[in-house]
C-alpha positions in Angstrom: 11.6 -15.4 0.7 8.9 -16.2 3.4 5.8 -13.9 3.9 2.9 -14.6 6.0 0.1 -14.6 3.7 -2.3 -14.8 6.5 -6.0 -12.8 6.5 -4.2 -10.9 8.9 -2.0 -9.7 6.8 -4.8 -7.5 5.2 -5.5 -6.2 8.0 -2.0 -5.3 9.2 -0.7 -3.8 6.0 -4.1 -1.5 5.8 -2.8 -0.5 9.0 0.1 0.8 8.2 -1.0 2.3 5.2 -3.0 4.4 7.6 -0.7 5.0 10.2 1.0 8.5 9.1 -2.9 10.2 8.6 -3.7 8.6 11.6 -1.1 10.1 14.0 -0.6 12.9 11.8 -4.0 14.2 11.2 -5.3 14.4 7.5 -2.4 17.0 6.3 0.7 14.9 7.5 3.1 16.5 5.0 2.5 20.1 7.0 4.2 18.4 10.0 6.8 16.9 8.2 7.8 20.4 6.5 7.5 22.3 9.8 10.1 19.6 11.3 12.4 19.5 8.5 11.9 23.9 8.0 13.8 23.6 11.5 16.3 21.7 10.5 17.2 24.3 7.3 15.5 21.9 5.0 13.1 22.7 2.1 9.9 19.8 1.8 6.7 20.9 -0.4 4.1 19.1 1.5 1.9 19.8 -1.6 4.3 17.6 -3.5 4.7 15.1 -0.8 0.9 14.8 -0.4 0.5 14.3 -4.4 3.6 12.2 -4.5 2.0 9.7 -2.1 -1.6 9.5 -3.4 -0.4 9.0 -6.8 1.9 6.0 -5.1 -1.3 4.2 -3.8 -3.3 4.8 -6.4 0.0 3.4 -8.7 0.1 0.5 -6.6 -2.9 -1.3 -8.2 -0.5 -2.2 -11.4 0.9 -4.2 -9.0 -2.3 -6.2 -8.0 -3.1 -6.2 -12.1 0.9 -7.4 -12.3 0.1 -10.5 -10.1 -3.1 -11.5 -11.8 -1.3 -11.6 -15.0 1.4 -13.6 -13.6 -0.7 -16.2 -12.2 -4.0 -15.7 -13.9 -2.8 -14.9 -17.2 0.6 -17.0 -17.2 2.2 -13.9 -19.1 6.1 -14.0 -19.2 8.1 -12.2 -16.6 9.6 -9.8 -18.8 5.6 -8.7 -20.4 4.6 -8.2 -16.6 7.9 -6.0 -15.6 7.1 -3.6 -19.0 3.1 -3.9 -17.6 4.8 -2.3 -14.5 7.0 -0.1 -16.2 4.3 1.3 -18.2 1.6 1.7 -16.0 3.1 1.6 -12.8 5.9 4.1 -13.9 8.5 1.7 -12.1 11.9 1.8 -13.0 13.2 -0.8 -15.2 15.6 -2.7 -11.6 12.2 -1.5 -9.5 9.9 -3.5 -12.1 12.6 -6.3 -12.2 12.3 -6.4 -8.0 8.3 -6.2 -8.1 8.2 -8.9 -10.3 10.4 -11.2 -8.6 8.2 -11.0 -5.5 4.9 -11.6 -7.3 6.6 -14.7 -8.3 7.4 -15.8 -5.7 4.7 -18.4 -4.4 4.8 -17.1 -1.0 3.9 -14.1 -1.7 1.3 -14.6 -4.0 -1.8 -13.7 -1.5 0.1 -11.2 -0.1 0.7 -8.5 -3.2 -3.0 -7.1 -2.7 -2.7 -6.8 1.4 -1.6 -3.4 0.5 -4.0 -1.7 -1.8 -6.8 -3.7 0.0 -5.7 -3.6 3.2 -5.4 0.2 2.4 -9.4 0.4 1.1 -11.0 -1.7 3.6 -9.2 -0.6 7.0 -9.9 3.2 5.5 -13.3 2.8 5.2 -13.9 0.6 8.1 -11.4 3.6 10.5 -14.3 6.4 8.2 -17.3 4.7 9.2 -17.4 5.3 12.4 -15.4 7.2 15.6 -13.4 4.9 17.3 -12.9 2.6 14.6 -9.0 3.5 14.2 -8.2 2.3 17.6 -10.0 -0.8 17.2 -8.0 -1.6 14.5 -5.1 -1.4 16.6 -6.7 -2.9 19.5 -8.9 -5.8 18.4 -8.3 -8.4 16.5 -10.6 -8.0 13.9 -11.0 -10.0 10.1 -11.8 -8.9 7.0 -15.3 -9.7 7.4 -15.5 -7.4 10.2 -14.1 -4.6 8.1 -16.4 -5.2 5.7 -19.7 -5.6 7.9 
């Protein structure tokens, strides 16, 4: 496996993470059920919303996983029942997770995501215009955080 663990990467990934609010508005879910309503099928965006926050907020375990990987030097198998239990990942999802962590490319990427997620959102909230300079500058992470 090969990932580009690159200060970038933080930015990019927080990106993403922002993408569907971004082009959605801040109740993407609604869109999604009016699409899928045509279409004859049922989507609770209440659900979906809940579903998704509880995902990022779940996510950390992951960031906890890796520092108890390489910080901690716990065992694989103490890490993937870490994720089971506070991650609520499935036993083959845990397995995958772990494997990743592991692996030394990846190692500064596992918190791009949660990060990314934290400082791109408050640097797009802080002021108007800020989205679209994340997609149109190249900015750092010390320019998300000044």
């Amino acid at each position: 496996m090969t990932v580009a663990s690159t200060p970038e990467s933080l930015v990019s990934e927080g990106l993403a993470q922002l993408a569907l609010e971004a082009a959605l508005g801040p109740s993407p879910y609604e869109m999604v059920a009016d699409v899928l309503g045509d279409l004859g099928i049922r989507f609770d965006p209440d659900e979906a919303q809940a579903v998704h926050e509880a995902e990022l907020d779940l996510y950390a375990a992951v960031t906890d996983a890796a520092f108890m990987i390489y910080e901690d030097g716990l065992p694989e198998a103490d890490v993937a029942t870490f994720l089971q239990t506070w991650g609520l990942e499935s036993q083959d999802r845990s397995a995958r997770t772990v494997r990743f962590i592991a692996d030394p490319s990846a190692r500064a990427y596992v918190p791009a995501y949660p990060e990314g997620r934290r400082l791109c959102g408050a640097f797009a909230a802080r002021a108007p215009g800020n989205f679209s300079r994340l997609l149109t500058e190249q900015l750092t992470t010390a320019d998300l955080l000044g």
